[in-house]
C-alpha positions in Angstrom: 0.0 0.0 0.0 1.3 3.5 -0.8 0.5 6.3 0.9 0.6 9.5 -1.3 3.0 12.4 0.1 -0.3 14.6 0.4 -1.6 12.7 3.5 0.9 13.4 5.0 1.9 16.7 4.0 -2.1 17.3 5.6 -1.3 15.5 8.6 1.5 17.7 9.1 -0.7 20.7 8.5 -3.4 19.7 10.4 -1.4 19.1 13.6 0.5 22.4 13.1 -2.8 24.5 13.0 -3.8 22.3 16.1 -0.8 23.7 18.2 -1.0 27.2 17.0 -4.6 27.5 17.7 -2.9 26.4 21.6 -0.5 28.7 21.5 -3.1 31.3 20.5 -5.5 30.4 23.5 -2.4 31.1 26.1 -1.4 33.9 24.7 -5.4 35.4 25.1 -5.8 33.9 28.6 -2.7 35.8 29.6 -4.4 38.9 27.8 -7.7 37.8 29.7 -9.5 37.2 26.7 -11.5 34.2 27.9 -13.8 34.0 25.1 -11.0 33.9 22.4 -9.0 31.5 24.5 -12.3 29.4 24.1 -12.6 29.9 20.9 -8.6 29.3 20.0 -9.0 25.9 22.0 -11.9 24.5 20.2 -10.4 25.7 17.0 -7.2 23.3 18.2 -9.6 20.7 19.2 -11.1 20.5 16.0 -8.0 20.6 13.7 -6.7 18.0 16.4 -10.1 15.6 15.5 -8.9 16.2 11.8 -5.7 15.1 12.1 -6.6 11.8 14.5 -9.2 10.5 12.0 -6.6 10.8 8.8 -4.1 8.9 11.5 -6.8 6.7 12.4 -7.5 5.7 8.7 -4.1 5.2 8.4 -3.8 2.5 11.4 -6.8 0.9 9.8 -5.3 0.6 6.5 -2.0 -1.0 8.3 -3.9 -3.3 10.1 -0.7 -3.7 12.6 1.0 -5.7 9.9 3.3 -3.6 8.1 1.3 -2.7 4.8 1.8 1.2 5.5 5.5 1.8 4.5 7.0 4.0 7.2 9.2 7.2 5.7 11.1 10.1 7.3 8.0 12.6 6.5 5.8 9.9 7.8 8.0 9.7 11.5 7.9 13.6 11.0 4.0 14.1 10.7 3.8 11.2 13.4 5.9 13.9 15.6 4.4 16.8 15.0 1.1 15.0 16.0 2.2 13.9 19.0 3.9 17.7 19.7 0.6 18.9 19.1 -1.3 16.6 21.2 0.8 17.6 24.0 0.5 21.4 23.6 -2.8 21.2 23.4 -3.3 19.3 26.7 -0.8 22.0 27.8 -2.7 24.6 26.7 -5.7 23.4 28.3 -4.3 23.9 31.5 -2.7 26.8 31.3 -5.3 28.5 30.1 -7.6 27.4 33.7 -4.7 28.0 35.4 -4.8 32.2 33.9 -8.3 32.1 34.7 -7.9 31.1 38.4 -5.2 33.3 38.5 -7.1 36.0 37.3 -9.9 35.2 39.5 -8.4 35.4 42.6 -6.4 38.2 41.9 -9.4 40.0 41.1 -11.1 39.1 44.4 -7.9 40.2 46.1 -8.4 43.5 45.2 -11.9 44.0 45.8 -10.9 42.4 49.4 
């Protein structure tokens, strides 16, 4: 079975616009821009879902027995999935962590 460069080339592109939509929702929680960090993280999340179900088919069409041929770009998309994965996660975080933050500073200063 080959695997046309395409694929992966969108695997690639799909997990890169999954962690920048993460970077993007840190960078508006630190702004306090809750809404936008929402929206950036479910723009992530859904560029994320793209890239799983292309990686999925993939796995399908392997069947665990070796009918995918693994490449360098193949090993590179797998990477930047996995990077983006675990920015995302990250970002998730970080962005309740701002929120918190920004909460109880807030009620500091009304105190």
């Amino acid at each position: 079975m080959e695997i046309d460069e395409e694929t992966i080339i969108n695997l690639i592109l799909c997990a890169g616009e999954s962690k920048s939509c993460a970077m993007e929702a840190i960078r508006a929680a630190r702004n306090s821009q809750w809404q936008q960090a929402e929206d950036f993280l479910q723009q992530s999340g859904a560029a994320a879902s793209q890239c799983h179900n292309m990686q999925t088919r993939l796995i399908g069409e392997d069947e665990g027995a070796g009918r995918v041929p693994v490449s360098l770009i193949m090993v590179h998309a797998q990477d930047h999935i996995m990077n983006a994965m675990l920015c995302r996660e990250m970002a998730e975080e970080i962005v309740a962590l701002y929120q918190k933050f920004y909460s109880l500073n807030s009620q500091r200063k009304d105190a």
